[in-house]
C-alpha positions as a Python dict, from the first residue, in 0.01 Angstrom:
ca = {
    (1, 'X'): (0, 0, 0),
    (2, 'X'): (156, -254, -258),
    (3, 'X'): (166, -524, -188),
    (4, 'X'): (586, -673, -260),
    (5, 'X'): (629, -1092, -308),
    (6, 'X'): (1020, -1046, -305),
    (7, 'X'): (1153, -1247, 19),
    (8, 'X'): (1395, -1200, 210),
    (9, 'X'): (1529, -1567, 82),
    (10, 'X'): (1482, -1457, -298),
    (11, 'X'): (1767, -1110, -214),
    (12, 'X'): (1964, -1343, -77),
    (13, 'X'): (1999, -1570, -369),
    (14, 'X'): (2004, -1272, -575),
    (15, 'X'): (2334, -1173, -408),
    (16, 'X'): (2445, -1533, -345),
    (17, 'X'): (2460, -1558, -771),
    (18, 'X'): (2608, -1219, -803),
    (19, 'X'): (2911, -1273, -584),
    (20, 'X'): (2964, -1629, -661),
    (21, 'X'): (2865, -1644, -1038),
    (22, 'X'): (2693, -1960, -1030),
    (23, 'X'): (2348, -2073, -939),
    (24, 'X'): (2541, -2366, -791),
    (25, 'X'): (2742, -2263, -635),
    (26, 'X'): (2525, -2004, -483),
    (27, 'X'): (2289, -2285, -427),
    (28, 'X'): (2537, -2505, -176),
    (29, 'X'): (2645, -2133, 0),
    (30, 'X'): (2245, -2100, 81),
    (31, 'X'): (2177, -2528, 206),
    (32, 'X'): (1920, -2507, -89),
    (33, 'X'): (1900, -2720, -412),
    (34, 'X'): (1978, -2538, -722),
    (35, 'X'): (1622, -2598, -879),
    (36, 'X'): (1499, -2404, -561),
    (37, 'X'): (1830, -2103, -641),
    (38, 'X'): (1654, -2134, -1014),
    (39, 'X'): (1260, -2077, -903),
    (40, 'X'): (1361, -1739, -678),
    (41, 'X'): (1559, -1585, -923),
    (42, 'X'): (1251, -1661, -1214),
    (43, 'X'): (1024, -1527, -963),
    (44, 'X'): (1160, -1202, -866),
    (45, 'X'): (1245, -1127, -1264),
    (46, 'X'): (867, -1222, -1325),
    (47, 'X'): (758, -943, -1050),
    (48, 'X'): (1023, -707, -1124),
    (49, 'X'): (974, -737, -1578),
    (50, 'X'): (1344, -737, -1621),
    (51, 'X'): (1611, -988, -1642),
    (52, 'X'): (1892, -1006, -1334),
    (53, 'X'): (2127, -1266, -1500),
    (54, 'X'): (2274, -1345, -1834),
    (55, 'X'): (2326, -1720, -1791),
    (56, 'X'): (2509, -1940, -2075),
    (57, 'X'): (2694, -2268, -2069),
    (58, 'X'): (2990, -2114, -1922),
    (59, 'X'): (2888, -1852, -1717),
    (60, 'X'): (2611, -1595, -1536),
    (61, 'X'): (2725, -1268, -1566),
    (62, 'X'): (2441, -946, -1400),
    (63, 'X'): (2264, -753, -1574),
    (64, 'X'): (2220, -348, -1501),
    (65, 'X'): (1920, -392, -1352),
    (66, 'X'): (2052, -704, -1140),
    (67, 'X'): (2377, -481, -1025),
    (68, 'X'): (2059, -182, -930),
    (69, 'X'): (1902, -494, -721),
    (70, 'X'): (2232, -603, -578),
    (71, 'X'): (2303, -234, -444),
    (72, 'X'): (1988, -217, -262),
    (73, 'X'): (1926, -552, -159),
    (74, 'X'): (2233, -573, 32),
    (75, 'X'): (2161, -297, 300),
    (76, 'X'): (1802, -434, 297),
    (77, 'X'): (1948, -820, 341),
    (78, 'X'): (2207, -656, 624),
    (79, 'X'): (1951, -494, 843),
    (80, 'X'): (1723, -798, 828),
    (81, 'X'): (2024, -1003, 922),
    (82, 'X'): (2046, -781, 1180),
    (83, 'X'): (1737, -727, 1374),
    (84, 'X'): (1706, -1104, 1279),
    (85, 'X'): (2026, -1140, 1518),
    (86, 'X'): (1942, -843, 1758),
    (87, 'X'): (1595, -1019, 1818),
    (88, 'X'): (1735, -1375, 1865),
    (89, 'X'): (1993, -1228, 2129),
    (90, 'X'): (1727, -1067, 2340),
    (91, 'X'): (1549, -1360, 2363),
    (92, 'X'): (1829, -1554, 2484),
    (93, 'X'): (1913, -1254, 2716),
    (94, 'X'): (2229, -1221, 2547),
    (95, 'X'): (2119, -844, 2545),
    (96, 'X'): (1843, -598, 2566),
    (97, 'X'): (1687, -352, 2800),
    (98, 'X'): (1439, -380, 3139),
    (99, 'X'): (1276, -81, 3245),
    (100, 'X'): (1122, -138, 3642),
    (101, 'X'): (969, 129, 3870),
    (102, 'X'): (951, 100, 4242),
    (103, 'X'): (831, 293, 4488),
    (104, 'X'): (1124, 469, 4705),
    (105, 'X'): (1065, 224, 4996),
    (106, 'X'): (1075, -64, 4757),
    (107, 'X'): (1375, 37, 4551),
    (108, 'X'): (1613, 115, 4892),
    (109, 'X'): (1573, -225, 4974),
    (110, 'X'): (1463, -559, 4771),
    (111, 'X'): (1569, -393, 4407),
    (112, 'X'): (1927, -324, 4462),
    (113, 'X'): (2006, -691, 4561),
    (114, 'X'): (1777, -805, 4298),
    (115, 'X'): (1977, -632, 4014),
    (116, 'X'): (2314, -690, 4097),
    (117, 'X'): (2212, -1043, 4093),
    (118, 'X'): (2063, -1035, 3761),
    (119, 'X'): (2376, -841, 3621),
    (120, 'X'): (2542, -1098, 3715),
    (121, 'X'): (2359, -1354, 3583),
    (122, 'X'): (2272, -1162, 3248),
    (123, 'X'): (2548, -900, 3179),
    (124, 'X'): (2478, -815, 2867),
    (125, 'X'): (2123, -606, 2966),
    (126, 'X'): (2088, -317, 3077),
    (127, 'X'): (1913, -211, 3339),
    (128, 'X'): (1694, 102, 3418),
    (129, 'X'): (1509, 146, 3755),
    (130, 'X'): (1295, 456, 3802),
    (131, 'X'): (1185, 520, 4151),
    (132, 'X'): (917, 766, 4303),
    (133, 'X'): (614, 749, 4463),
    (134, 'X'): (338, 524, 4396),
    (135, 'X'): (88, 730, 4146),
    (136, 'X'): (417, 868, 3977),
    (137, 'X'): (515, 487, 3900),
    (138, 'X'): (151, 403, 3766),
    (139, 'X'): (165, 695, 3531),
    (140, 'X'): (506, 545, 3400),
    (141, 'X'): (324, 213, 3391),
    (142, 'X'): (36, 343, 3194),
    (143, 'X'): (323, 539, 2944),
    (144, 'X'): (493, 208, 2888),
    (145, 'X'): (780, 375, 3001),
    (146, 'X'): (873, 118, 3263),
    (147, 'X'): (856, -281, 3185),
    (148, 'X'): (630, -348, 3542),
    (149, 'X'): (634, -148, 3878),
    (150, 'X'): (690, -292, 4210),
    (151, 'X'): (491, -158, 4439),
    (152, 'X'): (182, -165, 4683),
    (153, 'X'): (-135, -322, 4556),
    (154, 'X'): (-390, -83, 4486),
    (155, 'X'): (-725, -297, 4454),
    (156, 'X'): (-907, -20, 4263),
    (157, 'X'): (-633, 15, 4018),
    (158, 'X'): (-835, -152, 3729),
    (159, 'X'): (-600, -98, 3467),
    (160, 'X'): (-304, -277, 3587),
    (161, 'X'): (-241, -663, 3687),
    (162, 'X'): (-56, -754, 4009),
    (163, 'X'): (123, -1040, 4130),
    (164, 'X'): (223, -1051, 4514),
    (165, 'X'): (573, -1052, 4634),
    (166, 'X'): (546, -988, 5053),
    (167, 'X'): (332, -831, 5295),
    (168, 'X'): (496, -490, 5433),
    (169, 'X'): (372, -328, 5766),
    (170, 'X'): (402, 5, 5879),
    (171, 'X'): (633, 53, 6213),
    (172, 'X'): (586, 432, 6433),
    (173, 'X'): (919, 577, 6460),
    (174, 'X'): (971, 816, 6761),
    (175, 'X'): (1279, 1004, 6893),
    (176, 'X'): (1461, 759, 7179),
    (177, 'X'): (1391, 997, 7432),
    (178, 'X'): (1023, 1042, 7352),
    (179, 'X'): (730, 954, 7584),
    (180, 'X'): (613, 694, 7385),
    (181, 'X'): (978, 512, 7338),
    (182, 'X'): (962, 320, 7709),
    (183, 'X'): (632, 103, 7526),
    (184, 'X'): (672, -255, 7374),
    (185, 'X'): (401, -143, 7134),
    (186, 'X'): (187, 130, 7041),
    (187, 'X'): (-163, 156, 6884),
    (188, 'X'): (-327, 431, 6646),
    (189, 'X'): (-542, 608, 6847),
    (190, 'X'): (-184, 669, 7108),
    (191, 'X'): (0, 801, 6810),
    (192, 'X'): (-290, 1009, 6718),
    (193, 'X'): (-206, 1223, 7063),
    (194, 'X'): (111, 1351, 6890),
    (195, 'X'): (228, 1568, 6609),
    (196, 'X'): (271, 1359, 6268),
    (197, 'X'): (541, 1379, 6023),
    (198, 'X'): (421, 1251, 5659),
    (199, 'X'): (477, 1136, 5335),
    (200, 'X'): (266, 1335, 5087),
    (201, 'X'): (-60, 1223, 4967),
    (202, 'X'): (64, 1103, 4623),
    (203, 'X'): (307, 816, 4848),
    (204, 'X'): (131, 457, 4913),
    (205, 'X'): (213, 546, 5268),
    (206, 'X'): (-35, 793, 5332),
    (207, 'X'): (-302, 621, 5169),
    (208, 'X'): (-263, 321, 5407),
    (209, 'X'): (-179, 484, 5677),
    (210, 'X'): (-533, 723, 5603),
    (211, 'X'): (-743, 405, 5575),
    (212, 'X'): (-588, 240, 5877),
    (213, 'X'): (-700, 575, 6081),
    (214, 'X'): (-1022, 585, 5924),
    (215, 'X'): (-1092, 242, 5995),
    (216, 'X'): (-1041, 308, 6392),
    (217, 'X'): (-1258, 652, 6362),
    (218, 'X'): (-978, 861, 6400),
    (219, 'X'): (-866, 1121, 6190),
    (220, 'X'): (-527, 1141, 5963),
    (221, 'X'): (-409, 1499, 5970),
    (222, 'X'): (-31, 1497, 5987),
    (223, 'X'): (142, 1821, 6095),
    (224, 'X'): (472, 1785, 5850),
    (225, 'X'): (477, 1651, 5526),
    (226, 'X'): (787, 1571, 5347),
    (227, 'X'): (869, 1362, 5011),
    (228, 'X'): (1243, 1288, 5213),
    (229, 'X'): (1298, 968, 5391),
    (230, 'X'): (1593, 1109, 5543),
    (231, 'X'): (1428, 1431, 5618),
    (232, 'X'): (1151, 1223, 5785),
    (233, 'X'): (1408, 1074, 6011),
    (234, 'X'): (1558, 1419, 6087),
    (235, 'X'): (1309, 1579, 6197),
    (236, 'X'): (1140, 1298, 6409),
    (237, 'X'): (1522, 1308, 6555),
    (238, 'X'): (1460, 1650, 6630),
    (239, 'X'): (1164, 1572, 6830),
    (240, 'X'): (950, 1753, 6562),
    (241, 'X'): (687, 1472, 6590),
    (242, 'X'): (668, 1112, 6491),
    (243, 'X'): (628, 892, 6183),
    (244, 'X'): (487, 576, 6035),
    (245, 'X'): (811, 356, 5892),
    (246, 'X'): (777, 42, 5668),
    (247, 'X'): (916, -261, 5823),
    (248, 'X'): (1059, -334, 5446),
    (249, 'X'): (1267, -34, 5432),
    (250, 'X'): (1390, 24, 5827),
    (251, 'X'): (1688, -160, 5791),
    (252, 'X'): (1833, 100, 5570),
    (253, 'X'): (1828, 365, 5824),
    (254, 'X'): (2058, 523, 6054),
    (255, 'X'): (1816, 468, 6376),
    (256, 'X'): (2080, 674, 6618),
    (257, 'X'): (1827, 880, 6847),
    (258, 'X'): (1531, 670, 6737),
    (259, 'X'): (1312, 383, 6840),
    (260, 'X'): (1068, 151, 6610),
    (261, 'X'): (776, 76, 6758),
    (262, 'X'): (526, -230, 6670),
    (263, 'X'): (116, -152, 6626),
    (264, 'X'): (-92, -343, 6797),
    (265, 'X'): (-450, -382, 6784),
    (266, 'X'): (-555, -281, 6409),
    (267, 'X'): (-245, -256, 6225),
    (268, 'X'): (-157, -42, 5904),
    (269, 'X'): (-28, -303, 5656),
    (270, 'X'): (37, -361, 5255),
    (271, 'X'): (75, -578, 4989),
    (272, 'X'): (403, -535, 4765),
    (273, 'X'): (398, -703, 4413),
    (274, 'X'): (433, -634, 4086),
    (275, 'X'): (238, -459, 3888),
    (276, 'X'): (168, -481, 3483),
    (277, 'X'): (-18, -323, 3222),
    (278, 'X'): (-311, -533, 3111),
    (279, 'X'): (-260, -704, 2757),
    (280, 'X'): (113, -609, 2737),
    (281, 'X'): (307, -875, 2760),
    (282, 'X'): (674, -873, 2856),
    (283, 'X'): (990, -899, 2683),
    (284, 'X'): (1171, -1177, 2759),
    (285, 'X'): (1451, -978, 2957),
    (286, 'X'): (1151, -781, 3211),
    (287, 'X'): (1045, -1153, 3234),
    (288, 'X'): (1343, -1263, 3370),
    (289, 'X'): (1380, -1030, 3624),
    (290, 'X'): (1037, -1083, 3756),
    (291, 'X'): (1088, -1447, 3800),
    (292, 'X'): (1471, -1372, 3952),
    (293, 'X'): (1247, -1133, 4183),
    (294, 'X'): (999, -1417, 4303),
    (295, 'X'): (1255, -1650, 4352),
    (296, 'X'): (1442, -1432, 4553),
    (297, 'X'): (1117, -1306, 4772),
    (298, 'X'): (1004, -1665, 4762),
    (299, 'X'): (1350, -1806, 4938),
    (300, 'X'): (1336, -1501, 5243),
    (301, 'X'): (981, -1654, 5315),
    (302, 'X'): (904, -1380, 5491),
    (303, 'X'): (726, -1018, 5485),
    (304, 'X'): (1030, -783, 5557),
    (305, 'X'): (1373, -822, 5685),
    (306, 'X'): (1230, -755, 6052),
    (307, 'X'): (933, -979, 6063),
}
């Protein structure tokens, strides 16, 4: 590749002299002396081996090959004006674009708040939230097609850094008329008596749900599995078995017919934060969300809405 010497500063001066027909005069339009207006214009005529201006003592008139410079240089001097402007405006959150991912728990109930907030604060960016379950939002993480993901913390999850929001814990849902429902509390190996409905394995639920199981010897082999909140609440409703709720996301539910239950004794809990890809940094917009998002999880001081 060739290397080209022409700046940005010497097409402007270039088209400064061409619409004003003066180096002067083109000089005070720029803020630059006209020595300066003088050096550019010898400069690109050195690297180009053609003259741009006929100059006497009464006026500077463009040559052809000036006029073939001028045509170019001012679509070339508009877009760099341009992104020049488009850049300066997104870092001033004037405008631009945040991508976030969140898991579906997540995105029912801290995002929603979060982004009318920051519309509100920052109207002229758009927003984009992708939700699914937790390996889905990784893979979008990995893709770069999301800014950061909020989600569980995944220690093993090399690739990504994570910054903690709140601690979540898991709650058993069981119909209101269910054996179960006249307890203050519950622990695992009591739930394990009765049928299961589940998130699939692909859902941060299962996985800590599994490990809290296997961590009291017992065995995680739910009986329904379905990637539907509401269809998890429907058919616990209809007595079909019971389910593992996060205390994040319970307030969002119609609990007619049902009753949360607390864990006791070794309790299935998480970590929500966010999560980034290692050695990208973000734009200034995805940055300002994240620190709206801490500030807002910082001021509830607390792990859920329930806690």
């Amino acid at each position: 590749m060739n290397l080209i010497n022409i700046e940005a500063a010497d097409l402007q001066s270039v088209l400064a002299i061409a619409e004003l027909g003066s180096f002067r005069a083109a000089a005070a339009a720029l803020g630059c002396s006209q020595p300066a207006i003088t050096a550019r214009i010898q400069r690109v005529e050195a690297i180009l081996g053609l003259k741009l201006f006929h100059r006497t003592t009464r006026r500077v008139t463009i040559t052809e090959a000036g006029q073939r410079l001028k045509l170019r240089a001012e679509r070339t001097v508009a877009d760099l004006i341009g992104i020049v402007q488009e850049f300066n405006d997104e870092a001033q959150l004037k405008r631009g674009r945040v991508a976030l991912g969140a898991t579906t728990t997540v995105a029912a109930s801290i995002i929603p708040p979060a982004i009318r907030q920051f519309r509100q604060e920052w109207p002229g960016i758009d927003v984009v939230l992708v939700d699914d379950f937790f390996g889905r939002e990784l893979d979008r993480l990995a893709s770069g097609e999301v800014d950061f993901a909020v989600i569980p913390f995944d220690p093993e999850e090399r690739q990504f850094n994570f910054q903690r929001l709140l601690d979540d814990a898991f709650m058993v849902m069981v119909p209101a008329d269910h054996p179960l429902s006249a307890r203050r509390s519950v622990d695992l190996r009591e739930v394990a008596e009765h049928p299961i409905i589940s998130f699939p394995p692909q859902s941060s639920a299962w996985g800590n749900i599994a490990r809290a199981f296997a961590n009291a010897g017992l065995s995680y082999e739910p009986t329904f599995v379905t990637r539907n909140i509401l269809t998890l609440t429907a058919m616990v409703r209809a007595g079909l078995g019971i389910t593992f709720i996060a205390d994040l996301v319970s307030p969002q539910l119609d609990l007619g017919g049902l009753k949360l239950l607390p864990l006791r004794g070794r309790k299935a809990t998480r970590q929500i934060g966010i999560a980034t890809l290692r050695g990208k940094p973000l734009q200034p917009a995805a940055q300002a969300f994240v620190k709206l998002l801490r500030s807002r999880t910082a001021r509830a001081g607390k792990a859920s809405p329930r806690s």
